[in-house]
C-alpha positions in Angstrom: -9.1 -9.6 1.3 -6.8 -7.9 3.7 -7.9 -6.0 7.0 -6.4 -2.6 5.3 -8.6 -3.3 2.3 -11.6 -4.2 3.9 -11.3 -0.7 6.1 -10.8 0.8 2.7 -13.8 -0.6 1.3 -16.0 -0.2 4.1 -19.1 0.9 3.2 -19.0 -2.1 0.4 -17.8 -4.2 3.3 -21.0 -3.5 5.1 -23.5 -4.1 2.4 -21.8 -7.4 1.7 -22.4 -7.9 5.5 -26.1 -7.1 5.6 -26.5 -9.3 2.3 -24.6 -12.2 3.9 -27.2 -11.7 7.2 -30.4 -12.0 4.9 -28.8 -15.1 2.9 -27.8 -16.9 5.9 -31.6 -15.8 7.7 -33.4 -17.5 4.4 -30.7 -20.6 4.1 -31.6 -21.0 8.3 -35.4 -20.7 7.2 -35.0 -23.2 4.9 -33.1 -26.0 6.4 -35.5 -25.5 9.2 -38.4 -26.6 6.5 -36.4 -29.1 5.6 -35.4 -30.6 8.8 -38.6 -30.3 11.1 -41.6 -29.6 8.2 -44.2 -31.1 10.6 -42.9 -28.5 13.2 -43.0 -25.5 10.8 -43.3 -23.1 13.8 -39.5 -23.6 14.5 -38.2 -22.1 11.2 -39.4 -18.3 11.9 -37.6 -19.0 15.2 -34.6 -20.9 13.6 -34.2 -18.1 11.5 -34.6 -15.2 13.6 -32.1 -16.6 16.0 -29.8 -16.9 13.4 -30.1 -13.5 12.0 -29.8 -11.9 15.8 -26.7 -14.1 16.1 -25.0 -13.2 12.5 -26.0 -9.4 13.0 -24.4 -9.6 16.4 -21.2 -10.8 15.4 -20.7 -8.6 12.4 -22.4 -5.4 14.0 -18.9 -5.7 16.4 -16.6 -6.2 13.8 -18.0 -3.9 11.6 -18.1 -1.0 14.7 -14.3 -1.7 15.3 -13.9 -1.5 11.5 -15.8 2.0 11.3 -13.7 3.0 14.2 -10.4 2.0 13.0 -11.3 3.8 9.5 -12.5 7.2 11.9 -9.1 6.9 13.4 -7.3 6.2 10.2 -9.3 9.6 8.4 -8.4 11.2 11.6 -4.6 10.6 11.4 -4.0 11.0 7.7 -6.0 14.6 8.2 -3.9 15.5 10.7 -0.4 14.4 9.3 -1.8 16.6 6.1 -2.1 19.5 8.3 0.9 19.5 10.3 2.8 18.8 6.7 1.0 21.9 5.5 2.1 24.2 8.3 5.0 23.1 7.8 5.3 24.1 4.1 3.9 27.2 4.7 6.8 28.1 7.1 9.4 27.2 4.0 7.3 29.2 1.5 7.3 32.1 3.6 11.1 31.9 4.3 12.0 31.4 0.5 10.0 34.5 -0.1 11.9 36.7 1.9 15.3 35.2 0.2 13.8 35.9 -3.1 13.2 39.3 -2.6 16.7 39.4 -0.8 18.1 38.0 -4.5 15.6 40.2 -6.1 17.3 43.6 -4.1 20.8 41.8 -4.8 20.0 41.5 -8.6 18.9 45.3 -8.9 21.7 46.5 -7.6 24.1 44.7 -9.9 26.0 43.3 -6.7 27.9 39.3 -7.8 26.0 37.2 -5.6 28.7 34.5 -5.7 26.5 31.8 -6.1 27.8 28.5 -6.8 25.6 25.4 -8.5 24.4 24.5 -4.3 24.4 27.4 -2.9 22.1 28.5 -5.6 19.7 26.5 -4.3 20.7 26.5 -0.4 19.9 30.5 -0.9 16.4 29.6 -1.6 15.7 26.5 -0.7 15.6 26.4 3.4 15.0 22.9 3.4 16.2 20.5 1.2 14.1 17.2 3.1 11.2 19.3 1.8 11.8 20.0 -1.4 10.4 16.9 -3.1 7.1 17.3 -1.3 7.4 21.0 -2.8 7.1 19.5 -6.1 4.0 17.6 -5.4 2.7 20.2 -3.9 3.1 22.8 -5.3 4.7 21.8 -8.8 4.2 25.0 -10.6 5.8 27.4 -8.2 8.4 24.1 -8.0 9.4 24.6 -11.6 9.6 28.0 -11.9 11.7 28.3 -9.0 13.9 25.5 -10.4 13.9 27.9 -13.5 15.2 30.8 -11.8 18.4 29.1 -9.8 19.3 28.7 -13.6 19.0 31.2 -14.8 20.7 33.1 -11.7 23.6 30.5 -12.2 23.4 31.4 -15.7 23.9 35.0 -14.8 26.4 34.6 -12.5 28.3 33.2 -14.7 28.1 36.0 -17.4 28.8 38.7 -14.7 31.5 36.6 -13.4 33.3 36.6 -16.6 33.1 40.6 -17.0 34.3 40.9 -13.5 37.4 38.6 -14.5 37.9 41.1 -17.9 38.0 43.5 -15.6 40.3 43.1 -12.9 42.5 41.3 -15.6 43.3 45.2 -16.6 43.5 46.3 -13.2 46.9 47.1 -11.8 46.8 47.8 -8.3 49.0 48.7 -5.7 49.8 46.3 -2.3 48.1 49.1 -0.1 45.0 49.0 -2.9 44.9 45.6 -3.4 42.4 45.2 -0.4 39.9 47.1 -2.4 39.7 45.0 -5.7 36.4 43.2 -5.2 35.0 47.0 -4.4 36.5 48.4 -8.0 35.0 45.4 -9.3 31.8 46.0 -8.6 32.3 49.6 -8.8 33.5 49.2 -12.4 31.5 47.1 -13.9 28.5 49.5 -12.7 30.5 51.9 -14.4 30.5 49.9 -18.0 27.4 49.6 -17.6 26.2 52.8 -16.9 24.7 52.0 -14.0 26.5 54.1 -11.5 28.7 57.1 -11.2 30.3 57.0 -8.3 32.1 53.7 -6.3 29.8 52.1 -4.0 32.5 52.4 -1.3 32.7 56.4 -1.3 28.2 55.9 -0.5 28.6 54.1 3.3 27.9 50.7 1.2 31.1 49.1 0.6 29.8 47.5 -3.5 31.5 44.6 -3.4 30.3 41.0 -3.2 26.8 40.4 -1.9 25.9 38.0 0.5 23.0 34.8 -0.5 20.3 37.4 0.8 21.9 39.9 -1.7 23.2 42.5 1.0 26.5 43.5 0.7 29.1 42.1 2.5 31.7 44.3 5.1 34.2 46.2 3.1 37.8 47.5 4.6 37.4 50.5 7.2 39.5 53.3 6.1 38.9 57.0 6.3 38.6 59.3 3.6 42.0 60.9 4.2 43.5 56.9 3.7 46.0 56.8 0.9 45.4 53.7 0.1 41.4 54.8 -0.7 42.5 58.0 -2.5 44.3 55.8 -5.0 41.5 53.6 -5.6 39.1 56.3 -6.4 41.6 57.5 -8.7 41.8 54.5 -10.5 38.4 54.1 -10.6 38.3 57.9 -12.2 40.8 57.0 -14.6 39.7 53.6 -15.8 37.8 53.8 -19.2 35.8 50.6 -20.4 36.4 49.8 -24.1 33.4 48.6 -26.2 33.2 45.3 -25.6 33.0 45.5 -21.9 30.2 47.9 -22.0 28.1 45.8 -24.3 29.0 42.7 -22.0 28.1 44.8 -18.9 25.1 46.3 -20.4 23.8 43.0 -21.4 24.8 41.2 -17.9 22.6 44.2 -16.2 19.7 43.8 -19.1 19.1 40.1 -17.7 19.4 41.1 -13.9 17.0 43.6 -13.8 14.8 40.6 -15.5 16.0 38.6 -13.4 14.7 40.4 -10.2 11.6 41.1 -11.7 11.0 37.1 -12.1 12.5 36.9 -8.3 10.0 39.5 -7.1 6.7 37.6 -8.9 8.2 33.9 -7.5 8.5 35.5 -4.2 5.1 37.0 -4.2 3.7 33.6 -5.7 5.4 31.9 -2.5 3.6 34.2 -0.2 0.4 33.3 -1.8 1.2 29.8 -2.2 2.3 30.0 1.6 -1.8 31.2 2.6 -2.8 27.7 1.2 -5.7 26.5 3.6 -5.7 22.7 1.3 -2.7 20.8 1.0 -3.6 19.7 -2.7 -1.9 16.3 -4.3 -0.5 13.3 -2.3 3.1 12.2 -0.6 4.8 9.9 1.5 4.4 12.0 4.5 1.1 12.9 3.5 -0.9 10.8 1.3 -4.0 12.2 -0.6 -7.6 11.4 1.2 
């Protein structure tokens, strides 16, 4: 039997040791009988000595044993902790992008995900994220669920933002604004909006992995070039198709968000854990 199984089996190894003392004290007794019986007096002696010599030797080992296992508990409790912390540090991060994907998905704005920065938007740390399925494997899966679901998404609204600037004949000095009519536009199909974002102080377009919107183009209202993309954008009428594909693309972000908000609340809680639960490399179960 190895030395890392006998510290794992301690407490057996210890009874085995106390057994093996007695067995030895009576086999001692016995010989003694055996060897001297007209001098009977020496085998209470024989045997004592014996039994003081055997608990001696095994009372050490077993010490450095019960130490070594005290150290071992010590270190594995520790490694457990400082793994925890820093799990809790990613789930807390992760919530705050989910709810920064939960704001972008509200607000209709393209996130522009693509199939890794999906996950680079929520996951902070990739080294981790196999320990978050051990972990944690139902918060795990469900997040895994939503990145597909956003890709999924994104790749509808994608598809009615290509429809749309398809039919979009812009000027050179209006070109600068298309990703702005996009967004503006779709809204539009969709009924979710009335007026450009760009004419609120929040330029519409494409969003950034939190979901804020990224800088549009600085122009005044008086700008020429601006004027002429409002008017388009007064002027452009959606035909039926695109505000069924708009309406629908809106339909699943708004459920969407509302799955981003619960995952980001259930990170938070998750993230209050006081007990890392299950087992990995880093930090194997008790």
């Amino acid at each position: 039997m190895s030395a890392v199984t006998w510290v794992d089996h301690l407490l057996l190894t210890t009874i085995v040791t106390a057994i093996v003392v007695v067995a030895l004290t009576l086999l001692a007794f016995g010989a003694s009988l055996r060897i001297w019986p007209a001098r009977r007096v020496l085998a209470p002696l024989v045997a004592v000595t014996v039994a003081i010599a055997t608990a001696i030797v095994s009372g050490v080992t077993l010490s450095q044993l019960w130490t070594a296992k005290r150290d071992a508990v010590q270190r594995q409790w520790s490694a457990r902790r400082q793994h925890l912390q820093r799990l809790q540090i990613l789930l807390r991060t992760e919530s705050v992008s989910l709810d920064g994907i939960a704001r972008g998905l509200t607000a209709g704005r393209y996130l522009t995900f693509g199939a890794n920065d999906a996950r680079k938007a929520i996951w902070e740390d990739e080294a981790l994220t196999s320990d978050v399925e051990r972990h944690f494997p139902e918060y795990f899966h469900q997040r895994e669920a939503l990145i597909q679901n956003v890709l999924n998404h994104e790749t509808e609204l994608a598809q009615v933002r290509q429809t749309v600037s398809a039919s979009l004949l812009l000027t050179a000095g209006t070109e600068a604004f298309r990703p702005y009519l996009l967004q503006a536009l779709v809204n539009k199909c969709a009924g979710a909006g009335s007026d450009p974002f760009f004419t609120q102080g929040d330029d519409g377009g494409e969003a950034d992995r939190t979901g804020a919107p990224r800088s549009g183009p600085d122009r005044g209202e008086h700008d020429p070039a601006k004027r002429e993309a409002l008017r388009v954008y007064a002027q452009y009428r959606c035909s039926a198709e695109l505000v069924t594909a708009a309406q629908g693309v809106f339909d699943r972000a708004e459920d969407l968000a509302d799955a981003a908000s619960l995952l980001s609340e259930s990170a938070r809680r998750y993230a209050e854990e006081t007990i890392l639960h299950g087992s990995c490399t880093y930090a194997p179960a008790p």
